[in-house]
N, C-alpha and C positions, 0 to 999 in steps of 0.2 A: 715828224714832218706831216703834213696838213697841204692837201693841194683843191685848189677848187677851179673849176672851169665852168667858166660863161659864155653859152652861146646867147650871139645878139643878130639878130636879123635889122637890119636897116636899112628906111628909105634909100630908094636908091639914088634920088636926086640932094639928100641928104650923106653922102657917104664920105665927100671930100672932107665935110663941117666936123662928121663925128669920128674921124680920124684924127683930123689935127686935135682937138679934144683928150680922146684919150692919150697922143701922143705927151699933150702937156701932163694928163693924171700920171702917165707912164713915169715919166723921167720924176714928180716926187716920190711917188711910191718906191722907185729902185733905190731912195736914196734911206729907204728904213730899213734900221738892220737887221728888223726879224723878216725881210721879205727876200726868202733865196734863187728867187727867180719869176718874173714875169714876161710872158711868149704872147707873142699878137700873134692868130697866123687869120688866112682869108682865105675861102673859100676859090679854088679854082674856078668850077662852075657855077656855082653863085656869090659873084664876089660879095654884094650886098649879104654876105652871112659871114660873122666874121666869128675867133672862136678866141677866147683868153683863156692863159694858162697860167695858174697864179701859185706860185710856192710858199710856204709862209712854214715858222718856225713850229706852229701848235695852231689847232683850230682857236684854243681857249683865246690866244694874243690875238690873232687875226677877228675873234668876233668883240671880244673885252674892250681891248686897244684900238686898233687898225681902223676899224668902221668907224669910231667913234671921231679919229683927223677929221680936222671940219673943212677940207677940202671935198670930200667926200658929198656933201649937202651940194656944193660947187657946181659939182662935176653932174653930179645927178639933174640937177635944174637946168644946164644948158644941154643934155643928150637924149632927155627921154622923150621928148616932143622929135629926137630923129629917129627912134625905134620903129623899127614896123607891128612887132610884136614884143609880149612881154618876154625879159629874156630869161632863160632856164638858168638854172645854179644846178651843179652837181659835185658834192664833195666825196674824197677821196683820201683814203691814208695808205700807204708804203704795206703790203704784206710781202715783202723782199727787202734783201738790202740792197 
């Protein structure tokens, strides 16, 4: 198991646009079957800081495979002119079951 989380800070008058956004990346993404989970959550006090929680079956599928969906190119071109900053990547693997 292979998890990675991306925080994105986004303008904030940009926030409604880059929701619905990833709302549409959301729903293809949940429909591949190496992805075991994808969590939006938002910042309480700074809603404009949103945080993704991305499960995937192997890092190998999710960097080989996954990135390579050309929704991906898509997705990137209409959000990152609402980023406020670049957003961090942090991956993570299971030392538990």
């Amino acid at each position: 198991m292979y998890v990675l989380t991306v925080e994105l800070k986004i303008r904030s008058e940009r926030l409604a646009d880059f929701l619905h956004e990833l709302s549409n990346l959301r729903t293809l993404i949940e429909r591949e079957p190496d992805c075991l989970g994808f969590d939006v959550l938002q910042s309480e006090d700074c809603p404009h800081h949103v945080l993704l929680v991305e499960t995937w079956s192997s890092r190998a599928y999710f960097e080989n495979v996954q990135m390579k969906r050309p929704y991906y190119a898509l997705y990137f071109a209409r959000v990152h002119p609402m980023w406020n900053a670049e957003r961090q990547l942090h991956h993570w693997s299971a030392v538990a079951p």
